[in-house]
C-alpha positions as CSV (number, residue, x, y, z in Angstrom):
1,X,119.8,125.9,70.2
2,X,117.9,124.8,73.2
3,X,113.8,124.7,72.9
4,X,111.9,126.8,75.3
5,X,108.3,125.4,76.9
6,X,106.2,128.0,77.6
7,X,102.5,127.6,78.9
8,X,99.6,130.0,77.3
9,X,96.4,129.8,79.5
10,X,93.3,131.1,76.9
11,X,90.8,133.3,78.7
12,X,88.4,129.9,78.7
13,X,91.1,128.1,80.8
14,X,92.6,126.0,78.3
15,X,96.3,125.6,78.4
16,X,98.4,125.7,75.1
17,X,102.0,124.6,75.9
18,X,104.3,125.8,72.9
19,X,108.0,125.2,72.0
20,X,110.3,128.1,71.3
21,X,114.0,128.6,70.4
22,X,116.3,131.0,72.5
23,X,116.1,134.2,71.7
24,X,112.7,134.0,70.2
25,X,110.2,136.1,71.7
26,X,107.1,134.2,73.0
27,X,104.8,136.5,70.6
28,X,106.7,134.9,67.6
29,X,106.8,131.6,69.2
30,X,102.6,131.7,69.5
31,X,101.9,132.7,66.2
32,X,104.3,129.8,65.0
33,X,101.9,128.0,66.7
34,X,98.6,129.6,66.0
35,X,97.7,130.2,69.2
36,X,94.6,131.7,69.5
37,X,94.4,134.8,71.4
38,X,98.0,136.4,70.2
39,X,97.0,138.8,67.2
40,X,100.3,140.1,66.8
41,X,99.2,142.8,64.2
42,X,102.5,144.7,64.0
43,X,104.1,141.5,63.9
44,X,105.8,142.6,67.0
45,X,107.2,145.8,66.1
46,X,106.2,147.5,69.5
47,X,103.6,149.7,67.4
48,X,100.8,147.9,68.6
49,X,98.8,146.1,71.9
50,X,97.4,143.3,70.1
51,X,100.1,140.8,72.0
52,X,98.9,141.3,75.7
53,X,99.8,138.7,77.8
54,X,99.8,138.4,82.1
55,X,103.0,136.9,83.2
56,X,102.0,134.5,86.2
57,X,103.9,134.7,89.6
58,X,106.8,133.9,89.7
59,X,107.8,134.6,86.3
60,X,107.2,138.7,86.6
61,X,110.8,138.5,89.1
62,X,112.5,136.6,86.6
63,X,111.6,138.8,83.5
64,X,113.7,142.5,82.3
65,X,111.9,145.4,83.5
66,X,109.7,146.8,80.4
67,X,110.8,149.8,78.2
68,X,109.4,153.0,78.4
69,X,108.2,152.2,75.1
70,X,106.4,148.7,76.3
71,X,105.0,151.1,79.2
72,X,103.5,153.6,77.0
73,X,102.1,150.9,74.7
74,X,100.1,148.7,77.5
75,X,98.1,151.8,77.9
76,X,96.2,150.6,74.6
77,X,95.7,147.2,75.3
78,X,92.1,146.1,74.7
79,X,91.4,144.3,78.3
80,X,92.6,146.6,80.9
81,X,96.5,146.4,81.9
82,X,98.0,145.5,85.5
83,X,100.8,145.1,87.1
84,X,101.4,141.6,85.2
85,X,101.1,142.6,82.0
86,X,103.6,142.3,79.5
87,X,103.5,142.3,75.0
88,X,104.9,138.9,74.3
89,X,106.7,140.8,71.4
90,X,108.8,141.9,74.8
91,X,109.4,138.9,76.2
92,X,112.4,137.5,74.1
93,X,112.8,133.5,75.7
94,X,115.6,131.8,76.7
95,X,116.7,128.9,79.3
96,X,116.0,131.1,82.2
97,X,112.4,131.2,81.2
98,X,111.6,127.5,80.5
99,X,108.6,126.6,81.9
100,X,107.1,130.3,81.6
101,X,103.8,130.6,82.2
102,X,101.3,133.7,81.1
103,X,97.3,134.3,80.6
104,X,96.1,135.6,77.5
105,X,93.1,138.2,77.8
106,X,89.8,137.5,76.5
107,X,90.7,139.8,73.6
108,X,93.4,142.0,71.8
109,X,90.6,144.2,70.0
């Protein structure tokens, strides 16, 4: 399997680069790496918000449109929702998306 690099900019600035396997989404690939910022309280079951994340340009184009069910679920994310926001439980990696680069919100609660 290849490894994923993946960039996770804290709300202070501070980047976190992370390594991920294909096919592992980047919420599981942050906790892996205790990455502060990804609470991941469902554990990425798509029952909670608590793995918010803002896909920079240009990665939005390159990611799947989200589910209905992501949709519905961004409505109760802690920090307000936009047009960038994504739940890293969503965002399942692979070589297409090395290099990925998102913004975690100031808080998941």
């Amino acid at each position: 399997m290849s490894i994923i690099r993946c960039t996770l900019i804290d709300a202070s600035g501070v980047e976190h680069t992370i390594e991920a396997q294909n096919g592992e989404s980047l919420m599981q690939a942050a906790v892996r790496h205790d990455v502060d910022g990804i609470a991941a309280d469902c554990g990425g079951t798509l029952a909670c918000a608590t793995c918010h994340v803002r896909v920079q340009a240009p990665w939005q184009a390159q990611l799947p449109a989200a589910s209905d069910d992501e949709r519905a679920m961004l409505d109760f994310t802690a920090e307000e929702a936009d047009a960038s926001s994504r739940l890293s439980c969503q965002l399942i990696l692979s070589d297409a998306l090395g290099g990925l680069v998102v913004q975690l919100p100031a808080t998941q609660h």
